[in-house]
Structure formats: C-alpha cells, structure tokens
Backbone of each chain as nested JSON, in Angstrom:
{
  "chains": [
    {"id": "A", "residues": [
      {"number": 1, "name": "UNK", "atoms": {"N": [15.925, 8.401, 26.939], "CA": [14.675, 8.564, 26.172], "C": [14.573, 7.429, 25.148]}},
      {"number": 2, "name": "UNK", "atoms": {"N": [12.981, 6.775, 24.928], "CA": [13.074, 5.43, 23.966], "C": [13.303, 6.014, 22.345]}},
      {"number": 3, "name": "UNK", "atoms": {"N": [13.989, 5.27, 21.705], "CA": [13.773, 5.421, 20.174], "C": [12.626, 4.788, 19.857]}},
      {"number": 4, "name": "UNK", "atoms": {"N": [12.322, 5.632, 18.521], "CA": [10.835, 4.976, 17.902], "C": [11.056, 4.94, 16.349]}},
      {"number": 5, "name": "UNK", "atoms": {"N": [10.991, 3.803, 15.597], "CA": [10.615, 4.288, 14.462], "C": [9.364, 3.731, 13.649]}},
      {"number": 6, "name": "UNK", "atoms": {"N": [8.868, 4.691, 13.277], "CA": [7.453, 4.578, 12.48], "C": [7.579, 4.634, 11.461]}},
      {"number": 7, "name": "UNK", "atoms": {"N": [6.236, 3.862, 10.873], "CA": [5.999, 3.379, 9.506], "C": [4.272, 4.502, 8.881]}},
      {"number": 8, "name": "UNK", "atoms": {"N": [4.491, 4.999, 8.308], "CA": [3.498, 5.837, 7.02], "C": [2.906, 5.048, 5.777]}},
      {"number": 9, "name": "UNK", "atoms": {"N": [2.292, 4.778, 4.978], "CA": [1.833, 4.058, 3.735], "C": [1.132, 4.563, 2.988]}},
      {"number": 10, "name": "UNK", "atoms": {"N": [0.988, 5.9, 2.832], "CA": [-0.111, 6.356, 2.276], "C": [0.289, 7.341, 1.211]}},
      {"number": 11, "name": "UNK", "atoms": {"N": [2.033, 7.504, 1.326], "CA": [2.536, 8.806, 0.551], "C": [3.46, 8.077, -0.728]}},
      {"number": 12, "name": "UNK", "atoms": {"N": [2.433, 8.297, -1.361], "CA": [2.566, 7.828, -2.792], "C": [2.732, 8.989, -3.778]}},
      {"number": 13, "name": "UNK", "atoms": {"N": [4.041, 9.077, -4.338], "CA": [4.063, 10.455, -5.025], "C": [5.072, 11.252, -4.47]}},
      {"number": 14, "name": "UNK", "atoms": {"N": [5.689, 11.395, -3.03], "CA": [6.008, 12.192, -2.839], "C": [7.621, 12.861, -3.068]}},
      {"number": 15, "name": "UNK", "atoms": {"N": [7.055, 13.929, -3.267], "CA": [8.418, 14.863, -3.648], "C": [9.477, 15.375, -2.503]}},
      {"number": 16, "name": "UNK", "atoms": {"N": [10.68, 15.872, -2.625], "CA": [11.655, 16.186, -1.843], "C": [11.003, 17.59, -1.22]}},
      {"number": 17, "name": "UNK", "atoms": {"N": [10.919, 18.275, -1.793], "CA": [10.045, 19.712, -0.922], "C": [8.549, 18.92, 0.096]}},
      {"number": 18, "name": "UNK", "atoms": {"N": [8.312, 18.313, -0.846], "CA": [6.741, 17.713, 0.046], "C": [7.201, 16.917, 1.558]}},
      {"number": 19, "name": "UNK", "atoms": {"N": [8.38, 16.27, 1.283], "CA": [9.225, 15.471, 2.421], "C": [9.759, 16.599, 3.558]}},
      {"number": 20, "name": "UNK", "atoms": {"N": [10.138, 17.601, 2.994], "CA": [10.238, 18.971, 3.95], "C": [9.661, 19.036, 4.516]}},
      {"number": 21, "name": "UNK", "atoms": {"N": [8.302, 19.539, 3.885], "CA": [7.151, 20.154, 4.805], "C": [6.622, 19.399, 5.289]}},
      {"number": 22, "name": "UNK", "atoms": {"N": [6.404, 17.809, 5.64], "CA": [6.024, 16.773, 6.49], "C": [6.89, 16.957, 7.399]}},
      {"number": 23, "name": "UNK", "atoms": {"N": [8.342, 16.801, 7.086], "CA": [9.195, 16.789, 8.612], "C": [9.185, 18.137, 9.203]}},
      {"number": 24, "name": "UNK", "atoms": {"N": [8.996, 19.435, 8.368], "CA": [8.927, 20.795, 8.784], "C": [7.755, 20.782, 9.882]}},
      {"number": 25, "name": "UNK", "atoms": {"N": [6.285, 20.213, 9.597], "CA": [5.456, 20.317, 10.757], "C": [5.324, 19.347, 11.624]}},
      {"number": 26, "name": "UNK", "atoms": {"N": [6.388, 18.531, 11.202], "CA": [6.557, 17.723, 12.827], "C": [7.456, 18.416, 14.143]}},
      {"number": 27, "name": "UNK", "atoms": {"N": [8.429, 19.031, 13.423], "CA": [9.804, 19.625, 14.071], "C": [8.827, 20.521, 14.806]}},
      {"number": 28, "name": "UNK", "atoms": {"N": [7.698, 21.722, 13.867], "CA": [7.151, 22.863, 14.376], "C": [6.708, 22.486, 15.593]}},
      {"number": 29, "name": "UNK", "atoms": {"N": [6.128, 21.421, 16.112], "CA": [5.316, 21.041, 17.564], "C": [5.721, 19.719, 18.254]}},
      {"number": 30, "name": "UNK", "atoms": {"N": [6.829, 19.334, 18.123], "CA": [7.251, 18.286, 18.529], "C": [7.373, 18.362, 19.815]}},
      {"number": 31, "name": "UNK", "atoms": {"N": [8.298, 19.6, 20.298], "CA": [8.826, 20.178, 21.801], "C": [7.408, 19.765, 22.463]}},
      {"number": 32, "name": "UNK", "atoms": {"N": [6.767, 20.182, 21.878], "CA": [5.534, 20.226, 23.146], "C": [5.23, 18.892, 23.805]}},
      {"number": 33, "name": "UNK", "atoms": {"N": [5.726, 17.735, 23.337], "CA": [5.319, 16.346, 23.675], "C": [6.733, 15.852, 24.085]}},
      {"number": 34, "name": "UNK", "atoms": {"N": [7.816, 16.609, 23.83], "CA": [9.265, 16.405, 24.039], "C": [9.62, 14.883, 23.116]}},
      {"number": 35, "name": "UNK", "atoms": {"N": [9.481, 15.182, 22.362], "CA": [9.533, 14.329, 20.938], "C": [10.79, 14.947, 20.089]}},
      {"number": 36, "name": "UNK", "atoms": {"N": [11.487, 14.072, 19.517], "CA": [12.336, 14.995, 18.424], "C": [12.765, 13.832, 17.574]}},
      {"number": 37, "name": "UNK", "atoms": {"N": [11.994, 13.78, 16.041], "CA": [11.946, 13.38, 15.074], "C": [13.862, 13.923, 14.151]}},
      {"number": 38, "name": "UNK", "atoms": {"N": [14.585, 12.647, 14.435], "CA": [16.057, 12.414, 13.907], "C": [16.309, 12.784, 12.266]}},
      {"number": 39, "name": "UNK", "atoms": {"N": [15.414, 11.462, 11.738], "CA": [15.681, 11.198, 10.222], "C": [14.732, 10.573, 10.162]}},
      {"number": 40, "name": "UNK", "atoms": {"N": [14.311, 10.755, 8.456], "CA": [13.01, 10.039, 7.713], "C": [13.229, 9.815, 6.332]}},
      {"number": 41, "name": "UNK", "atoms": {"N": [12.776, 8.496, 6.141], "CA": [13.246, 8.321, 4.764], "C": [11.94, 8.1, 3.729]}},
      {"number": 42, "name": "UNK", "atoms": {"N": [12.171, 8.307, 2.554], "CA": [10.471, 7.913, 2.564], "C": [10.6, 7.09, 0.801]}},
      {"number": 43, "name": "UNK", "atoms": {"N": [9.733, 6.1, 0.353], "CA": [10.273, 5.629, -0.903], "C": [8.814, 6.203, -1.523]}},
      {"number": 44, "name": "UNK", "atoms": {"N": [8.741, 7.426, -2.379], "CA": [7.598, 7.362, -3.127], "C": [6.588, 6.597, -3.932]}},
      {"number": 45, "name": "UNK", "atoms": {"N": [7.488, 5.508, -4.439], "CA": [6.748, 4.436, -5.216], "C": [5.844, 3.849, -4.589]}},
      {"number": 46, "name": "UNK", "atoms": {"N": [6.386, 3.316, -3.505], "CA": [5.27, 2.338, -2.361], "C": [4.404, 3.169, -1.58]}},
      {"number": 47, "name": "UNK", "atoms": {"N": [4.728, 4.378, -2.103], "CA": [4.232, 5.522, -0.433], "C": [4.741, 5.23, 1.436]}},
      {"number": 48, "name": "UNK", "atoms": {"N": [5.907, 4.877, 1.188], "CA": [6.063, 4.096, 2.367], "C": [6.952, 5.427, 3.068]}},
      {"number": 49, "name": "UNK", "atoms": {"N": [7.071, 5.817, 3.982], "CA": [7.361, 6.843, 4.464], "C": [8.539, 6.345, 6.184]}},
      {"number": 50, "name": "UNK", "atoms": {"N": [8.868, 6.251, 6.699], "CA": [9.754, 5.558, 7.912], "C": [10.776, 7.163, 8.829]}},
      {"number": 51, "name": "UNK", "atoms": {"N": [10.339, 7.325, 10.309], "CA": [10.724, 8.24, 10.433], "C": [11.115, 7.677, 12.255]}},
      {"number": 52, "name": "UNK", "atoms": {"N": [12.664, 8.054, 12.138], "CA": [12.954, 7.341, 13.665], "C": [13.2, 8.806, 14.275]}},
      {"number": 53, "name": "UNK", "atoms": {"N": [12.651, 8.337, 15.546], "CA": [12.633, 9.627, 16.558], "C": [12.78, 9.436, 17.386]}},
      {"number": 54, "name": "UNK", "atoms": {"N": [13.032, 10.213, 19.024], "CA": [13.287, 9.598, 20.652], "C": [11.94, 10.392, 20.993]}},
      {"number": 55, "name": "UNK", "atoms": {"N": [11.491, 10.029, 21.826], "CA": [10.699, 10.615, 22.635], "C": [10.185, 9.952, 24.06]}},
      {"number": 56, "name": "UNK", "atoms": {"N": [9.104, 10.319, 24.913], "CA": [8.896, 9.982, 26.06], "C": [8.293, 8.525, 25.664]}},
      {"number": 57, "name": "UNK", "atoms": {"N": [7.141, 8.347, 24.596], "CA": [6.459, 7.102, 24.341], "C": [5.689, 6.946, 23.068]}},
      {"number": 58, "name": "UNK", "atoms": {"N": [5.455, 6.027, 22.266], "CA": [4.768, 5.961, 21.487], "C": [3.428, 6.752, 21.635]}},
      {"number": 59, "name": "UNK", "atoms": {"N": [2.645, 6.972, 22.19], "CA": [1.487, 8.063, 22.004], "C": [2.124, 9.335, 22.196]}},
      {"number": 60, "name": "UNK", "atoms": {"N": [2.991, 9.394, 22.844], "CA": [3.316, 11.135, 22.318], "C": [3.937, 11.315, 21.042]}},
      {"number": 61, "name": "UNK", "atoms": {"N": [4.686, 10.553, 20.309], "CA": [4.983, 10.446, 18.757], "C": [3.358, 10.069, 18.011]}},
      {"number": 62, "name": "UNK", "atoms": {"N": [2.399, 9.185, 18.052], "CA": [1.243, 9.457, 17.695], "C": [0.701, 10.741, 17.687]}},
      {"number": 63, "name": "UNK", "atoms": {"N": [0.868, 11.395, 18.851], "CA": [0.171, 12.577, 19.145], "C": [0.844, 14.317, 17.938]}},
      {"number": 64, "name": "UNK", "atoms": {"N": [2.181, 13.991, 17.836], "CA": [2.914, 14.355, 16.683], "C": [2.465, 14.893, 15.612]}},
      {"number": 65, "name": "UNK", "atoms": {"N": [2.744, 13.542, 15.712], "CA": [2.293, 12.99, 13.88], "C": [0.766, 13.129, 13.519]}},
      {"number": 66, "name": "UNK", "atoms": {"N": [-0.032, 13.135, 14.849], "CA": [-1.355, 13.594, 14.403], "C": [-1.621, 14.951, 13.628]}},
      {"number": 67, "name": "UNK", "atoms": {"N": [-1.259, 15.296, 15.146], "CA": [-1.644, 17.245, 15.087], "C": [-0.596, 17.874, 13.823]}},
      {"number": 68, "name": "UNK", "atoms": {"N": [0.21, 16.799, 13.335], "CA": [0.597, 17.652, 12.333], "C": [0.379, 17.75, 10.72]}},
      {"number": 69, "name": "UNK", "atoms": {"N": [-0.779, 16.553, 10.829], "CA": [-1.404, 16.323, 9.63], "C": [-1.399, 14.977, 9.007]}},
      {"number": 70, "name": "UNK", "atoms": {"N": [-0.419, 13.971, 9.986], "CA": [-0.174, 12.947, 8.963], "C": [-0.318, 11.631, 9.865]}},
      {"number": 71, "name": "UNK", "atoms": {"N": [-1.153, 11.286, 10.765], "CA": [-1.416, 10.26, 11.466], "C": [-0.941, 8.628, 11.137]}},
      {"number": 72, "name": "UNK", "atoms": {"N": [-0.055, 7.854, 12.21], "CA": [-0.109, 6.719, 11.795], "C": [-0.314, 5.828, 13.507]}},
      {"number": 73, "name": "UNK", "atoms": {"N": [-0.508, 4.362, 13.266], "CA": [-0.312, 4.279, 14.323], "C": [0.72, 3.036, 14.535]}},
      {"number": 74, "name": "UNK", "atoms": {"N": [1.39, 2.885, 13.49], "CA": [2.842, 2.286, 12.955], "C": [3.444, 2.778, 13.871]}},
      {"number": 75, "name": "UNK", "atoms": {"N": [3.922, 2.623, 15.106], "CA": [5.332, 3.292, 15.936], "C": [5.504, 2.229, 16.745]}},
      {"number": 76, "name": "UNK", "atoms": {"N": [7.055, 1.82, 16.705], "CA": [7.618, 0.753, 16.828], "C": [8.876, 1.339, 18.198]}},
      {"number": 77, "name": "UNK", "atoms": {"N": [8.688, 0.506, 19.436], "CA": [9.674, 1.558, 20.259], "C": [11.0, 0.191, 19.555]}},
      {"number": 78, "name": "UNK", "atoms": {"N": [12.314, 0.677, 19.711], "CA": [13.028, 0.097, 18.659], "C": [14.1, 0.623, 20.052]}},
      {"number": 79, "name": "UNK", "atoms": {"N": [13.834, -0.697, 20.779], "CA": [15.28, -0.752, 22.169], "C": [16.244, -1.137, 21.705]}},
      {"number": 80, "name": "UNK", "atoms": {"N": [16.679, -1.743, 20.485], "CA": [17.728, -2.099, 20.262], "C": [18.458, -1.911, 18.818]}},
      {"number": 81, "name": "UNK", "atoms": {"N": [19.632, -1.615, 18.693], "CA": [19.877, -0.874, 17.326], "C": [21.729, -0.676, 17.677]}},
      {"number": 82, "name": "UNK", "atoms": {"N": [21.994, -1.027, 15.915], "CA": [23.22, -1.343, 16.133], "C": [23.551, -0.272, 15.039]}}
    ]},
    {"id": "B", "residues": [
      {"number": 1, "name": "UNK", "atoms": {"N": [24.389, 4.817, -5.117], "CA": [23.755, 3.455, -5.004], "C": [22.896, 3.878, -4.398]}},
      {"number": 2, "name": "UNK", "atoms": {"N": [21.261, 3.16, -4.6], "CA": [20.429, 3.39, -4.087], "C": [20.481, 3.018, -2.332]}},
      {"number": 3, "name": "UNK", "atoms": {"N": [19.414, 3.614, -1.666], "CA": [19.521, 3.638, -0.264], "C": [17.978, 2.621, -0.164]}},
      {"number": 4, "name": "UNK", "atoms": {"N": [17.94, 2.108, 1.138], "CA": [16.716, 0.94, 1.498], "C": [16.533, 0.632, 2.667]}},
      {"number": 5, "name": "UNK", "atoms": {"N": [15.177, 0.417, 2.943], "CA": [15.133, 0.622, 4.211], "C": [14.229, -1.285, 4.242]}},
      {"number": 6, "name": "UNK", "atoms": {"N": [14.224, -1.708, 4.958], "CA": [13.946, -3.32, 4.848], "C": [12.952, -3.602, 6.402]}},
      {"number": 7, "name": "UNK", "atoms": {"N": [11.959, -4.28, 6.328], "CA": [11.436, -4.722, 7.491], "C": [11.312, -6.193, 7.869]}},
      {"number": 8, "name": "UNK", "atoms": {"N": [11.18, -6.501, 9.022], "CA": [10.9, -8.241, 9.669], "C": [10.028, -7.901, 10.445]}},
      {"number": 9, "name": "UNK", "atoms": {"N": [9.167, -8.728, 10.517], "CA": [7.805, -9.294, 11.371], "C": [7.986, -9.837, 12.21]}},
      {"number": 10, "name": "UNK", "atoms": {"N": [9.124, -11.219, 12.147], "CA": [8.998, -12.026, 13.117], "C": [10.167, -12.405, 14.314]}},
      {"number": 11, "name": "UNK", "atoms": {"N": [10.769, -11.138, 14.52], "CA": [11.684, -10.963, 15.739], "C": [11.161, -10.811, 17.147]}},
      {"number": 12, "name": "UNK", "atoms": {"N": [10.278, -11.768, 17.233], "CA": [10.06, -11.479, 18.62], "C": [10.84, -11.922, 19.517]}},
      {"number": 13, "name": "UNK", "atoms": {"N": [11.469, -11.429, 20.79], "CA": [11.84, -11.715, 21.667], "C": [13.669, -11.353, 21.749]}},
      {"number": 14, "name": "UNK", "atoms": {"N": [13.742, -11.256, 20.364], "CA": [15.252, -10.391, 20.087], "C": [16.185, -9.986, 21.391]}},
      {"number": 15, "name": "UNK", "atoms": {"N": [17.348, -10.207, 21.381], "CA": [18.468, -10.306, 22.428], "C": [19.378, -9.146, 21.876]}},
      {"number": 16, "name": "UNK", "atoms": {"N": [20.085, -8.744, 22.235], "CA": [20.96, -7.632, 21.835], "C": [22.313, -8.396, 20.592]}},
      {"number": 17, "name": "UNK", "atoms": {"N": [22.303, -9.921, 22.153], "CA": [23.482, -10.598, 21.392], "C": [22.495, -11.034, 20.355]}},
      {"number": 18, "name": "UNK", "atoms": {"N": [21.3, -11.658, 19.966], "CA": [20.789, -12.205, 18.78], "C": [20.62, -10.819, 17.451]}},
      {"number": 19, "name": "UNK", "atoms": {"N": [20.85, -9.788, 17.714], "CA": [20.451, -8.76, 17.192], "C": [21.805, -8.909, 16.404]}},
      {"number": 20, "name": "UNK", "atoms": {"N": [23.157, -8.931, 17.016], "CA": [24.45, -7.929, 16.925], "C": [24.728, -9.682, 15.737]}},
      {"number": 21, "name": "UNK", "atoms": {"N": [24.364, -11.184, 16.408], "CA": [23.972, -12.188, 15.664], "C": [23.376, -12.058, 13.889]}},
      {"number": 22, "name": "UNK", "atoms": {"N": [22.586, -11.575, 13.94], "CA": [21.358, -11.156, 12.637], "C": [22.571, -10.356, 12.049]}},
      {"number": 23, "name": "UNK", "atoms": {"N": [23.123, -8.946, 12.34], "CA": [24.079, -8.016, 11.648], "C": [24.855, -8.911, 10.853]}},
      {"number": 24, "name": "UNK", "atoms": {"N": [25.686, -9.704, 12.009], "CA": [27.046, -9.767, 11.695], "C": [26.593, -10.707, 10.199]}},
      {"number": 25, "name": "UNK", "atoms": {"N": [25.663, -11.914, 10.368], "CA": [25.385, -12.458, 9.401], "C": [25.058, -12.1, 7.877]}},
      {"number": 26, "name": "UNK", "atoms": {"N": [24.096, -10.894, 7.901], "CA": [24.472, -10.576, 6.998], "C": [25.982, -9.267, 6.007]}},
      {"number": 27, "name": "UNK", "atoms": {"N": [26.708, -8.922, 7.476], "CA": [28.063, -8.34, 6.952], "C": [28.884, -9.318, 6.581]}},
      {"number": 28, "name": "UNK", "atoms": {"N": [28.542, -10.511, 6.457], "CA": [29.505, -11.702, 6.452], "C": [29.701, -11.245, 4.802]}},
      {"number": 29, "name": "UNK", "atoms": {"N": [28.195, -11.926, 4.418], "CA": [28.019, -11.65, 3.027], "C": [27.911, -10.771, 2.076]}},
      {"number": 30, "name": "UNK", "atoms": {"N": [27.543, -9.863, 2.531], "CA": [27.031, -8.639, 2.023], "C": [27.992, -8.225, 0.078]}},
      {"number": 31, "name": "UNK", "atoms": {"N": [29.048, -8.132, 0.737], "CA": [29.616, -7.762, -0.472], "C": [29.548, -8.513, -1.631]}},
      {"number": 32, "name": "UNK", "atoms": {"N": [29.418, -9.45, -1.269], "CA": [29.135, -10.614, -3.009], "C": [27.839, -10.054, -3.78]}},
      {"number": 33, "name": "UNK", "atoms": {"N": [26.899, -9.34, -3.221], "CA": [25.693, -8.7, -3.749], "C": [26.194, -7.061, -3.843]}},
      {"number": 34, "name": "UNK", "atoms": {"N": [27.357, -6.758, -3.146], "CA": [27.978, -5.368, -3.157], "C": [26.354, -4.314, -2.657]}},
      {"number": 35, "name": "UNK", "atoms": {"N": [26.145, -4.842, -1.246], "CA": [25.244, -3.819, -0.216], "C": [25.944, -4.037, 0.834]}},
      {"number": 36, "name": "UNK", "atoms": {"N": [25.271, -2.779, 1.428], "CA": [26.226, -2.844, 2.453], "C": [25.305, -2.394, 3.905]}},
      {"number": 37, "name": "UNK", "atoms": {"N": [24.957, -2.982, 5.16], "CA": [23.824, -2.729, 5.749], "C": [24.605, -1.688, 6.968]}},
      {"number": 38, "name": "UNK", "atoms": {"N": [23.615, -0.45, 6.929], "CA": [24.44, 0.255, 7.55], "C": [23.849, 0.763, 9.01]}},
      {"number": 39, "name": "UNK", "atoms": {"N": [22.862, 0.368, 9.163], "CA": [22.28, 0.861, 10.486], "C": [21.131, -0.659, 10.583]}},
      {"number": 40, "name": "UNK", "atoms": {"N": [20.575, -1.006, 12.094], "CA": [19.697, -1.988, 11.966], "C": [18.908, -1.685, 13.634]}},
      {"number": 41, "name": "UNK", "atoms": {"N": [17.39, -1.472, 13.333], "CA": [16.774, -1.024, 14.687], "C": [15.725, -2.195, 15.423]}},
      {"number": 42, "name": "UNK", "atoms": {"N": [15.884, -2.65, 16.299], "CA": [14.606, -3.773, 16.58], "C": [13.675, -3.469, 17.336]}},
      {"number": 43, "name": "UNK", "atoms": {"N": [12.866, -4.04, 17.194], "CA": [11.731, -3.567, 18.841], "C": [11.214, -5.69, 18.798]}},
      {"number": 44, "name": "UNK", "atoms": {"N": [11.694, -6.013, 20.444], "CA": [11.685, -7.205, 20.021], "C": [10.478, -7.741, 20.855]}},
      {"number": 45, "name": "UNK", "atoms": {"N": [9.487, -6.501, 21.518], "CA": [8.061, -6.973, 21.967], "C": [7.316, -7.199, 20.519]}},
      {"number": 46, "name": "UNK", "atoms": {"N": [7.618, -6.161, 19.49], "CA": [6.453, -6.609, 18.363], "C": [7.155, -7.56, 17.284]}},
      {"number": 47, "name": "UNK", "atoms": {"N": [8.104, -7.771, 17.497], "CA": [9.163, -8.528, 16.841], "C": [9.647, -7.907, 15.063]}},
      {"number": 48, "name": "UNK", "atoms": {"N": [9.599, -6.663, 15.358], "CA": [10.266, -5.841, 14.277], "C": [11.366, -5.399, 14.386]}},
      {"number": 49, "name": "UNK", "atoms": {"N": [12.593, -5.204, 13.196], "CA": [13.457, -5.345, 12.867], "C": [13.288, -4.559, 11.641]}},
      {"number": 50, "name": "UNK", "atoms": {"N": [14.467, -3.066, 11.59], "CA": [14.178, -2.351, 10.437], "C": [16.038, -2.341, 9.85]}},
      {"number": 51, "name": "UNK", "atoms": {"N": [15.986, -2.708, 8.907], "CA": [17.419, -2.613, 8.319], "C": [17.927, -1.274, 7.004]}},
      {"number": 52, "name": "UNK", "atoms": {"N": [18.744, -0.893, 7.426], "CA": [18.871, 0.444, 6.543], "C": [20.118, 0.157, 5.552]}},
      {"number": 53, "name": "UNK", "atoms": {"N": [19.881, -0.33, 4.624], "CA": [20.955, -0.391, 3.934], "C": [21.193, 0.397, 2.102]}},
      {"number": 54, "name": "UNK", "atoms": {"N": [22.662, 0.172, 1.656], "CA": [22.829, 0.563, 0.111], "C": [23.074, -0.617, -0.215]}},
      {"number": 55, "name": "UNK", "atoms": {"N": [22.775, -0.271, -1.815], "CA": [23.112, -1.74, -2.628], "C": [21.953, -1.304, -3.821]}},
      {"number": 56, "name": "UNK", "atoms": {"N": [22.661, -2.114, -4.858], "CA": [22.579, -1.783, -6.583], "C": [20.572, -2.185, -6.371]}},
      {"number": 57, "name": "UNK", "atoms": {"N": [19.79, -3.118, -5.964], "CA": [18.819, -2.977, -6.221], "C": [18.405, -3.605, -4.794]}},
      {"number": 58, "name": "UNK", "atoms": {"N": [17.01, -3.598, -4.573], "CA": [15.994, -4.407, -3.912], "C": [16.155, -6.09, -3.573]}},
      {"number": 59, "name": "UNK", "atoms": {"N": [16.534, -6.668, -5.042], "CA": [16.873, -7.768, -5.792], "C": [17.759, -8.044, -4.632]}},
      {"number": 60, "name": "UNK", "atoms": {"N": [18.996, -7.568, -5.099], "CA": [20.186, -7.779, -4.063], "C": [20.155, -7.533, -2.086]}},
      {"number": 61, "name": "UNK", "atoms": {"N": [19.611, -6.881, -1.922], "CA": [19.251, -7.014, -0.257], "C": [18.14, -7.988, -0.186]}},
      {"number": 62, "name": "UNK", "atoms": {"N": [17.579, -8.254, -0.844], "CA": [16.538, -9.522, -0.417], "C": [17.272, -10.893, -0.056]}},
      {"number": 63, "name": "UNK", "atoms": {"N": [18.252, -11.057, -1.308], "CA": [19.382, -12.15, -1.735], "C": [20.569, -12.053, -0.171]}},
      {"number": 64, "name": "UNK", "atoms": {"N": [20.49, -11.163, -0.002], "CA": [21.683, -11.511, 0.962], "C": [20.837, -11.617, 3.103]}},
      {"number": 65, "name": "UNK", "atoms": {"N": [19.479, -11.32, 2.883], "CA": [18.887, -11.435, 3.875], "C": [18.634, -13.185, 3.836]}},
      {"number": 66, "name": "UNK", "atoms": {"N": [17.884, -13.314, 2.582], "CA": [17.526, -15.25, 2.395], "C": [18.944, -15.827, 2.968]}},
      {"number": 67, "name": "UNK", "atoms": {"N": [19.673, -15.515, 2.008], "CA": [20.98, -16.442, 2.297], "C": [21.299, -16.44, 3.915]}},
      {"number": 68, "name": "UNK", "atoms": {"N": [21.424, -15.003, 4.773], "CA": [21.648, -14.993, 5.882], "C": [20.785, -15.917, 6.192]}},
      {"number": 69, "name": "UNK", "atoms": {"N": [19.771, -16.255, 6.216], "CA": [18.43, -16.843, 7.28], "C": [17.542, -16.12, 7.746]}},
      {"number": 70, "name": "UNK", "atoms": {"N": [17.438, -15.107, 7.468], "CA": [16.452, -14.008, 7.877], "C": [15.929, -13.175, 6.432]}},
      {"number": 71, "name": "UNK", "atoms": {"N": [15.06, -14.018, 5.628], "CA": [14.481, -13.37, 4.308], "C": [13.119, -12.47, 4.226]}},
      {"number": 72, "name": "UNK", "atoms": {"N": [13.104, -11.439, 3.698], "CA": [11.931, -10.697, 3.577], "C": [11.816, -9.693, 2.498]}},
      {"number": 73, "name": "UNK", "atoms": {"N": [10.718, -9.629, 1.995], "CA": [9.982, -9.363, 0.936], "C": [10.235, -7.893, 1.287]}},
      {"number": 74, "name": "UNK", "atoms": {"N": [10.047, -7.56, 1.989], "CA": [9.577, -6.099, 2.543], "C": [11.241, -4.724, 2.147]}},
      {"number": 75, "name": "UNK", "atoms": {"N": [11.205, -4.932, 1.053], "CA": [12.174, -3.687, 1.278], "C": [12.226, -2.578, 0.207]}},
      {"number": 76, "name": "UNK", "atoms": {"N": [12.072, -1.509, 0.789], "CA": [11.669, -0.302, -0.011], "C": [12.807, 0.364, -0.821]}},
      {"number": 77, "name": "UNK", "atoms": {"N": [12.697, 1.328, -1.233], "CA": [13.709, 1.783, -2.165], "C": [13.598, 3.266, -1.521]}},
      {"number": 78, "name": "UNK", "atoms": {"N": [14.16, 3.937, -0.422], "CA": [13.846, 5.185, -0.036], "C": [14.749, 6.122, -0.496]}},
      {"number": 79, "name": "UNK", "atoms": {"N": [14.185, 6.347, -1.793], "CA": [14.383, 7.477, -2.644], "C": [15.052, 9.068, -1.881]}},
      {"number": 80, "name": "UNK", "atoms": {"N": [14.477, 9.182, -0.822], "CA": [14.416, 10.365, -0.339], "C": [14.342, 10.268, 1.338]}},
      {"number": 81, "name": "UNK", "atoms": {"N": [15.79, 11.258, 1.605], "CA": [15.739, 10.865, 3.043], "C": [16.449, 12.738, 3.875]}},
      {"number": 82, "name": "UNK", "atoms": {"N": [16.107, 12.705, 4.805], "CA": [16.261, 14.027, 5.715], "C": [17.119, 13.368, 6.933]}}
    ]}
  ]
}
C-alpha cells in the first residue's frame, strides 16, 4: 500500500484536544476508503498541520480528509523514506 | 527539544541511493547544531522531501540543511503530534 503524506495550512490556533478530534474523524471513516492515517503533527503557529498515512491513492486520502471536515489537496505519495 | 517537520520543493526525480545521499549528509553534521533528523519521506514525481527532525530551534535545522546543500526556509515547529 502507497504512503502519503499531506500538508493542511489553515489550522492556526490549534489545541491538543482539537488535534484529537481532527485525527478522531479521520480514523472514524477511513476503513471505508481503506486508508489508515499513522501520525500527524501539526505546528499551531503557522497552522501547518502534516499527516502521513498508507492508503490505496491519493484521492481516497482526499476523499478522507474531505468527508471528515478538513479538506486539502496537499497529498504527496512519498515512495521513498528512510 | 522541540520537534520539526521541514519541506523541499525541488527533489525531483530522487533515487533511493540520492535520498539515503541527502540523509547521510546531513547526519554527518547534525550534531554541531545538536538536531538530530529522525525520519525523512520523498515523493520524487513532485519533487518533495519532508524531514522530521529535533533540535534547539528552527534556526538550527535550517543551518545544518544550507551547510548540507540542500537549504530551506520551510520548517515548522510541530508543537503537537499523535
């Protein structure tokens, strides 16, 4: 399955509970696209948000991240990684 | 020590050996700035390159990317990670 990691810019502010419940409603519907979101890091200052995941393809991680409230279209398939 | 997540633009065409290349270069140095890069993901169709590293500031992973040969502005401070 490809790794992906995506880029967010818009979460400026955000808190450790708020970082929950972003990755909480990705996890909730991920299966359905057979997606599974690893780790996410996110720097509040910049709003910059970064979340690597495997899945079948970049539009089914779009598709994700849509339906779960937080759309980007930052997804980077990332074949190589040390 | 703070945690950071760092990006490149212009990796296109990236090799596994040019990848494992880019690492080693900056583990050469790393410690004279005392960071330490601990994970590194590429996607070398869009020519991105995400580096995950610790180290005392921003300041200092910028400094040891220039020196490697591979310098960029781009690195966040990810406060908060799952």
């Amino acid at each position: 399955m490809p790794t992906f990691m995506d880029v967010h810019r818009e979460m400026h502010g955000l808190t450790a509970a708020a970082l929950t419940e972003v990755h909480r409603a990705d996890l909730a519907i991920e299966s359905d696209e057979q997606v599974h979101f690893e780790r996410v890091w996110a720097d509040p200052e910049t709003g910059h948000l970064f979340c690597l995941s495997e899945g079948p393809s970049r539009e089914a991680v779009m598709r994700v991240h849509a339906r779960a409230g937080h759309p980007t279209s930052e997804v980077y398939e990332v074949a190589l990684s040390i």
